[in-house]
KEKE-3310 file (N, C-alpha, C; in steps of 0.2 Angstrom, whole numbers, plus 5000, padded with zeros to 4 digits):
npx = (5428:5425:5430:5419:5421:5431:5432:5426:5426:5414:5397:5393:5380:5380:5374:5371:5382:5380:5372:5381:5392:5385:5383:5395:5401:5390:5395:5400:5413:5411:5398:5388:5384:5373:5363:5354:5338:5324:5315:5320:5334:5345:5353:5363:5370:5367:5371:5354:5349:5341:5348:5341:5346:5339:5338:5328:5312:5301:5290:5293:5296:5288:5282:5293:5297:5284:5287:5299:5296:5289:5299:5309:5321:5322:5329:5330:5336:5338:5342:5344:5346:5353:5363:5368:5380:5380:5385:5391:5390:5399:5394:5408:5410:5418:5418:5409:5402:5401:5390:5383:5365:5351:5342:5339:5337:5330:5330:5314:5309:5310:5299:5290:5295:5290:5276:5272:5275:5269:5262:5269:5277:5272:5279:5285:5298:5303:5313:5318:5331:5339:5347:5356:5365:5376:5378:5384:5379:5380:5378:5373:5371:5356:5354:5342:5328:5315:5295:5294:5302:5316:5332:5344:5350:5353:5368:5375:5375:5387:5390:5397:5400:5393:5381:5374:5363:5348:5341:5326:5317:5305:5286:5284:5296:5297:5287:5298:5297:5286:5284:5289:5284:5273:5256:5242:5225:5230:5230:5233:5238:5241:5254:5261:5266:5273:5283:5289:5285:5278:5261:5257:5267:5267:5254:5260:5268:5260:5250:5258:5261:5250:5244:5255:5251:5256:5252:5234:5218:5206:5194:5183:5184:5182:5194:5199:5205:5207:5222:5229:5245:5251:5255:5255:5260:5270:5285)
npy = (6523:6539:6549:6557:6567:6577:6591:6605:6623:6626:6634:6633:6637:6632:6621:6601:6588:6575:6583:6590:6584:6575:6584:6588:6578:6575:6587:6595:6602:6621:6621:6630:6636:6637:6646:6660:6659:6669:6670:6659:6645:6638:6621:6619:6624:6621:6626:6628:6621:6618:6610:6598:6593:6584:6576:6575:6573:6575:6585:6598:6605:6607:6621:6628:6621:6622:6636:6636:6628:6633:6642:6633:6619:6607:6597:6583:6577:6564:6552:6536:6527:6514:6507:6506:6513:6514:6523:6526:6538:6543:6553:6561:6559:6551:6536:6523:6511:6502:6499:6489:6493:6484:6486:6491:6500:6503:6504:6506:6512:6527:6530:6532:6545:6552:6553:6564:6574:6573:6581:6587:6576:6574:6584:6592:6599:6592:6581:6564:6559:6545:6541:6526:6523:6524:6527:6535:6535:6545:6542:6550:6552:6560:6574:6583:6574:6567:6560:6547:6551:6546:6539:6543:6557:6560:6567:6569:6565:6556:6553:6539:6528:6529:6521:6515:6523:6529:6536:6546:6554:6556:6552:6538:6529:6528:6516:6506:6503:6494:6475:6466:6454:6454:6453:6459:6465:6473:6474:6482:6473:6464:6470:6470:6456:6455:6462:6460:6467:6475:6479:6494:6498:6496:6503:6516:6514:6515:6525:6536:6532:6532:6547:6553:6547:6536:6525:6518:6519:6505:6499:6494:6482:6470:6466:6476:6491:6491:6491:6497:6498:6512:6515:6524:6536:6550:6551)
npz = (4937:4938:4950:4964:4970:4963:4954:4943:4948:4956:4963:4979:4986:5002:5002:5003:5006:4998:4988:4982:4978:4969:4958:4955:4949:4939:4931:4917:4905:4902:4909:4921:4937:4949:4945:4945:4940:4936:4950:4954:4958:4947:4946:4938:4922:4906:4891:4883:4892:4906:4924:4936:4954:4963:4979:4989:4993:4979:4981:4983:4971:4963:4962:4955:4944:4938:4935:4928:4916:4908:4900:4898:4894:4906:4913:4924:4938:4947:4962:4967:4980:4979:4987:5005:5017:5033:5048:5063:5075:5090:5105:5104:5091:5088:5076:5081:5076:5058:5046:5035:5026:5021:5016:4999:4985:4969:4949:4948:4958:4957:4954:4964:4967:4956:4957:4963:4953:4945:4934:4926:4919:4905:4898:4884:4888:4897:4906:4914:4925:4934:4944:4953:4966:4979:4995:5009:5027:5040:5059:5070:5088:5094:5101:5105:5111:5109:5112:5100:5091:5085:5091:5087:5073:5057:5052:5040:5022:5011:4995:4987:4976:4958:4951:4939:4926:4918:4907:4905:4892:4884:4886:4882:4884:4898:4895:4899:4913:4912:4910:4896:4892:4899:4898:4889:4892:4908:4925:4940:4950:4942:4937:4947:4952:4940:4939:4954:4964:4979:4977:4979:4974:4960:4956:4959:4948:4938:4941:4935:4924:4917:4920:4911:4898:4892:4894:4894:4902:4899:4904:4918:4933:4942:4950:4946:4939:4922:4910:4894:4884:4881:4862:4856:4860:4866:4858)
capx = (5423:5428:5430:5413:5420:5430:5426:5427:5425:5407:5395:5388:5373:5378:5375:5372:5388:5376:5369:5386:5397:5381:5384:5401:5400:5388:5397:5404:5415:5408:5393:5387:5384:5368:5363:5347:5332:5319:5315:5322:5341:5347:5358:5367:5364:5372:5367:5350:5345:5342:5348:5342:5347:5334:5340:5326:5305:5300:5286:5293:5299:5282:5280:5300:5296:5279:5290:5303:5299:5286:5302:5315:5319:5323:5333:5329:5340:5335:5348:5340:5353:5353:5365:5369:5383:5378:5392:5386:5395:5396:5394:5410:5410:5421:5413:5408:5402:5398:5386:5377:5360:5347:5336:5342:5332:5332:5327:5308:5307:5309:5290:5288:5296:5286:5270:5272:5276:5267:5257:5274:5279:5270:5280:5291:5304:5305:5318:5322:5336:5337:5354:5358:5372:5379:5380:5388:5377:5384:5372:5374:5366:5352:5353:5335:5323:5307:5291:5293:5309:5322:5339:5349:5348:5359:5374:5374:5375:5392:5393:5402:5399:5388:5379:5369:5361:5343:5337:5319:5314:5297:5282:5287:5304:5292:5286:5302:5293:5283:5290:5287:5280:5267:5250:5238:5225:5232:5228:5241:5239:5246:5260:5268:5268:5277:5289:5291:5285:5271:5254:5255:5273:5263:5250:5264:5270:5250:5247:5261:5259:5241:5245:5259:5249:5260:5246:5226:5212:5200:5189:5186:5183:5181:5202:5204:5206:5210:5226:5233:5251:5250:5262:5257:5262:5276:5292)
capy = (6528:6547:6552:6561:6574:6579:6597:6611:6627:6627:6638:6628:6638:6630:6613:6597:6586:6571:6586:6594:6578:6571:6592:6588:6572:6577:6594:6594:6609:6625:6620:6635:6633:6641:6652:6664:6660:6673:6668:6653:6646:6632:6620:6616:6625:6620:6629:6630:6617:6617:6604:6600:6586:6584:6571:6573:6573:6583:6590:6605:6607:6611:6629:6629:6616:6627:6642:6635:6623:6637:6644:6632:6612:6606:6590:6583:6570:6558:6547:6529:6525:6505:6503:6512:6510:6518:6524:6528:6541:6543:6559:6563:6561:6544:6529:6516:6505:6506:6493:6489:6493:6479:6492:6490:6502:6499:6512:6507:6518:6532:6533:6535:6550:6556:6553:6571:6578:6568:6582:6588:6572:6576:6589:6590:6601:6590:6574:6562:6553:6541:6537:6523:6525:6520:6532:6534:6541:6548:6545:6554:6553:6563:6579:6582:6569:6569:6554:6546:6552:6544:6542:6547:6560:6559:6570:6571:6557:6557:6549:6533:6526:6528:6511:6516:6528:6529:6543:6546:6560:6554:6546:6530:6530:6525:6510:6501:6500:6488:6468:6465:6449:6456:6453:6466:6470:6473:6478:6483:6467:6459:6472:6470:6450:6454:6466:6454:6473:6477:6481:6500:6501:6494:6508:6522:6517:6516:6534:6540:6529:6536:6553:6556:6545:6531:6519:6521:6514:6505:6496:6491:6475:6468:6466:6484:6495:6487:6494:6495:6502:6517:6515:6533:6542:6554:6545)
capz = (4939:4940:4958:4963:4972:4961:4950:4942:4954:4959:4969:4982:4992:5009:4999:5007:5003:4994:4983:4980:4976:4963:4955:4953:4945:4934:4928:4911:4903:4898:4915:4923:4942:4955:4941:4946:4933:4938:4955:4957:4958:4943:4948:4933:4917:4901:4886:4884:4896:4916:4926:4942:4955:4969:4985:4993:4991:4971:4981:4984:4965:4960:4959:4952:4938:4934:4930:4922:4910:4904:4896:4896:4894:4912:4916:4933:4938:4955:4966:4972:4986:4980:4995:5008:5023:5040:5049:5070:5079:5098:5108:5103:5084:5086:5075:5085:5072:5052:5047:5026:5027:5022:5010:4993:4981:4962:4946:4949:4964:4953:4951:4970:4969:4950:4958:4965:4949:4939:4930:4922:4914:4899:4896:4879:4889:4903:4906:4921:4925:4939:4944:4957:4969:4983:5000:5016:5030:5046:5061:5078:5093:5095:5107:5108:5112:5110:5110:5095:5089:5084:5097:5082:5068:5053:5051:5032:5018:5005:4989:4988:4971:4955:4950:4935:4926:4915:4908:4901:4888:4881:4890:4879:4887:4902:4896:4900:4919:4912:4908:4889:4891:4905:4894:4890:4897:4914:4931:4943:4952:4937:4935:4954:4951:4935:4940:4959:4970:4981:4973:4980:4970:4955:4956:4957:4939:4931:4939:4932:4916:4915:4918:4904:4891:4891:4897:4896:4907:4895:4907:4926:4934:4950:4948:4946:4931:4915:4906:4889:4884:4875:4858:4851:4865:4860:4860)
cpx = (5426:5425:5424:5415:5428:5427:5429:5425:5416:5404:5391:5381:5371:5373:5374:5380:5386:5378:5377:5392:5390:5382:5390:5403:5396:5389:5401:5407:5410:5401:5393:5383:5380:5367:5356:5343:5327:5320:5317:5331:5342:5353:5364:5365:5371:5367:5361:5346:5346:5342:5348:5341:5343:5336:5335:5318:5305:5295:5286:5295:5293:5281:5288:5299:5290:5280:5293:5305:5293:5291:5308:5314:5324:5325:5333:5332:5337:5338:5341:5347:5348:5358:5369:5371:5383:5386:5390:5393:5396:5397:5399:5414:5414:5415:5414:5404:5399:5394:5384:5368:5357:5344:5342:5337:5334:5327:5319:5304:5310:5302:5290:5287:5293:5280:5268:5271:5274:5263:5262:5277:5276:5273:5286:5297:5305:5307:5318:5328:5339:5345:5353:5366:5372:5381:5383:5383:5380:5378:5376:5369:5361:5351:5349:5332:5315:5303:5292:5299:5313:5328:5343:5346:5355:5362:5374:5377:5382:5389:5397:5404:5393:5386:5378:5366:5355:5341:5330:5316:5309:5293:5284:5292:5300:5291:5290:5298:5288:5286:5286:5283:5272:5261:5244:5229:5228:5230:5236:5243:5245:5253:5263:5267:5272:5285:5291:5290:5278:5267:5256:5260:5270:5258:5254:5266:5261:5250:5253:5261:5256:5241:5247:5255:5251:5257:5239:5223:5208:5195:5189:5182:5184:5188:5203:5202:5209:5214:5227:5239:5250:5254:5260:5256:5265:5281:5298)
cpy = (6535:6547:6559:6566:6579:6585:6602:6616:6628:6628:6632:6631:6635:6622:6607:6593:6579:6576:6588:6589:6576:6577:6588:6582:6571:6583:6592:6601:6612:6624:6629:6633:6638:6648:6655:6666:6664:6675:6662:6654:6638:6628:6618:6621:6626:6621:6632:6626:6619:6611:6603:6595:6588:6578:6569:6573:6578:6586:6596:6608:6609:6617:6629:6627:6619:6634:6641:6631:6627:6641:6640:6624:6612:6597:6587:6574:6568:6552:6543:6528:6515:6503:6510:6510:6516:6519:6529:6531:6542:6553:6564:6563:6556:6540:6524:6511:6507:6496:6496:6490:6487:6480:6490:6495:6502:6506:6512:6510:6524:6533:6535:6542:6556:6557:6562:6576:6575:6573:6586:6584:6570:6582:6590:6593:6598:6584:6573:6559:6551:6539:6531:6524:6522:6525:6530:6539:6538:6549:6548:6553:6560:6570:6580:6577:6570:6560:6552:6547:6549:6543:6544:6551:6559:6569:6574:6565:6559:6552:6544:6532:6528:6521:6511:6522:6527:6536:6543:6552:6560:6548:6539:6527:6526:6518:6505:6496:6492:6482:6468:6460:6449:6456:6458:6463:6469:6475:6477:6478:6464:6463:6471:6463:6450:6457:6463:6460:6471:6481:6490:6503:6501:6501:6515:6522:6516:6522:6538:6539:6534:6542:6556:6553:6542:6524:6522:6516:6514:6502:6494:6486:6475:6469:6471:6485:6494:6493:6492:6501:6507:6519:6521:6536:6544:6550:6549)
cpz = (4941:4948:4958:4966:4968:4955:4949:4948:4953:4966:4973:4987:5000:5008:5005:5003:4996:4988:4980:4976:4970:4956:4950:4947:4939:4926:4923:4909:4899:4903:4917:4931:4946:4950:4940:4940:4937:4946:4960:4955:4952:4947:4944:4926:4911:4894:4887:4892:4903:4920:4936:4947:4963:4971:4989:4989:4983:4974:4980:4977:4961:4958:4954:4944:4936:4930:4927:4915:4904:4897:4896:4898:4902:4914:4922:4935:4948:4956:4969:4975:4985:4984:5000:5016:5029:5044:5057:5074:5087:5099:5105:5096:5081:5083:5081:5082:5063:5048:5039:5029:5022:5015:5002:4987:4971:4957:4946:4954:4963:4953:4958:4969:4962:4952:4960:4962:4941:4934:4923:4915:4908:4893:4890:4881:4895:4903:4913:4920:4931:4941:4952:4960:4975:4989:5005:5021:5037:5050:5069:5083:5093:5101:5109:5108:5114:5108:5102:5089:5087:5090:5092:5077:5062:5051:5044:5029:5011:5000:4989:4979:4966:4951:4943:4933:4920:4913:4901:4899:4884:4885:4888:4880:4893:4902:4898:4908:4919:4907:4901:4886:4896:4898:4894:4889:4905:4919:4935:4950:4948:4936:4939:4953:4945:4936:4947:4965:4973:4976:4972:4976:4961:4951:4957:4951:4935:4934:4936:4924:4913:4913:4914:4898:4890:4890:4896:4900:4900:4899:4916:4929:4939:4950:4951:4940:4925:4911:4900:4887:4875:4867:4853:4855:4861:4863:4855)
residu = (UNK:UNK:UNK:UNK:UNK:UNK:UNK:UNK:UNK:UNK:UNK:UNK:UNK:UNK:UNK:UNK:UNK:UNK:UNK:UNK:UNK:UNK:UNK:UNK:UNK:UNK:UNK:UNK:UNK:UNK:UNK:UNK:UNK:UNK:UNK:UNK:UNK:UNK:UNK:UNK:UNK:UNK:UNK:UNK:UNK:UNK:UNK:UNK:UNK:UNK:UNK:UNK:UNK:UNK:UNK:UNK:UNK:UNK:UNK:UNK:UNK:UNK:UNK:UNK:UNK:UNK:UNK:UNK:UNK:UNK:UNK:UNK:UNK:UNK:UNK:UNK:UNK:UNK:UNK:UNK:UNK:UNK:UNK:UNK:UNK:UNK:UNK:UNK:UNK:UNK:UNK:UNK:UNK:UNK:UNK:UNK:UNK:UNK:UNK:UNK:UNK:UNK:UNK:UNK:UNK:UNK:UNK:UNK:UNK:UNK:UNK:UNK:UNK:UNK:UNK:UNK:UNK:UNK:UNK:UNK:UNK:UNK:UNK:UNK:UNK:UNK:UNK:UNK:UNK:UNK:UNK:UNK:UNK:UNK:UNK:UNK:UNK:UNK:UNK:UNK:UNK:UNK:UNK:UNK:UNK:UNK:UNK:UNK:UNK:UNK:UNK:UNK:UNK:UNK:UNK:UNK:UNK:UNK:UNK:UNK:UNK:UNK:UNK:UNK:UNK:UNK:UNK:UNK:UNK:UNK:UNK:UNK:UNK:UNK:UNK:UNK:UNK:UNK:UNK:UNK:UNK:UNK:UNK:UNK:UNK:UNK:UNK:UNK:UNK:UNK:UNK:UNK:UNK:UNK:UNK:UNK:UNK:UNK:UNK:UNK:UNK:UNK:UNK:UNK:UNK:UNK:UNK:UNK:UNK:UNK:UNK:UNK:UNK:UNK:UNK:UNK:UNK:UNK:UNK:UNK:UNK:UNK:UNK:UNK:UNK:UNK:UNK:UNK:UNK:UNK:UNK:UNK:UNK:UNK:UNK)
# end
């Protein structure tokens, strides 16, 4: 595994260290780094393409991804932290203890984060790709305190390791979400017994299914909404 951090000479914009090391790791010769499309800032741009690594919620890439995929193919890549070792500091910046977290997350908790920008992934200029990895977060005591708070905040999260990586460039690329021997028609009861998730994790891949045209509603029943998988989406 190439060492994520890493890299050719890249702009960082005051960078978190996650986002800066996933950059680097990413960055291939002849890359172009924090390069100003109109109003907005690319994080990555090779050739014609835009490539951009979001760590955190996609909500905010909405108005971004509304103006750039009007004129350009836009590659959106998305870290699941499938493990992640905590690492607790004291006051004064000593650890005092670094513990595995419990959480495990896996490439099906990629939808959570599509449901957001679910109205894009029909877009012929638009790609994901889900990486799993492996982090380090840095927690700190808390300075301010407030009801409900937290007594720690986190510091900022490294890169450790890359696990894996998926990348989906047609709605029908999607269908992997669902198990091949799952029976049609389906409700999304049926699809989180298949896949082994909670139901509401289930119903994040049918509304995004739904949305791109990868899946249709043909009916609905006391159950729920009877699905079948879309095989002339675009692919």
């Amino acid at each position: 595994m190439t060492d994520p951090t890493t890299s050719p000479h890249i702009g960082t914009l005051n960078e978190k260290p996650l986002h800066a090391s996933l950059k680097a790791w990413l960055a291939e010769p002849g890359d172009r780094f924090e390069v100003r499309i109109g109003t907005f800032v690319a994080d990555i741009v090779r050739g014609s393409q835009l490539i951009e690594i979001q760590t955190g919620s996609t909500s905010p890439l909405k108005r971004k991804l509304n103006s750039l995929l009007r004129h350009h193919a836009v590659h959106l890549v998305i870290p699941i932290v499938q493990q992640k070792t905590i690492v607790s500091l004291d006051d004064r910046g000593k650890v005092v203890s670094t513990r595995k977290s419990p959480k495990h997350g896996e490439l099906l908790d990629v939808f959570h984060q599509l449901v957001s920008i679910r109205t894009f992934l029909g877009d012929a200029n638009f790609s994901i790709e889900a990486l799993l990895i492996h982090i380090e977060e840095i927690r700190r005591p808390r300075t301010t305190r407030k009801k409900r708070w937290k007594d720690w905040e986190v510091q900022e999260r490294r890169l450790i390791e890359i696990f894996d990586r998926a990348t989906f460039h047609h709605p029908g690329d999607f269908l992997v979400a669902i198990p091949s021997a799952l029976k049609e028609p389906f409700t999304t009861a049926d699809l989180a017994r298949a896949i082994g998730r909670p139901r509401r994790v289930a119903q994040q891949i049918a509304y995004c299914l739904r949305e791109m045209g990868a899946i249709e509603a043909i009916d609905r029943k006391r159950a729920g909404i009877l699905y079948l998988r879309n095989f002339n989406s675009p692919v």
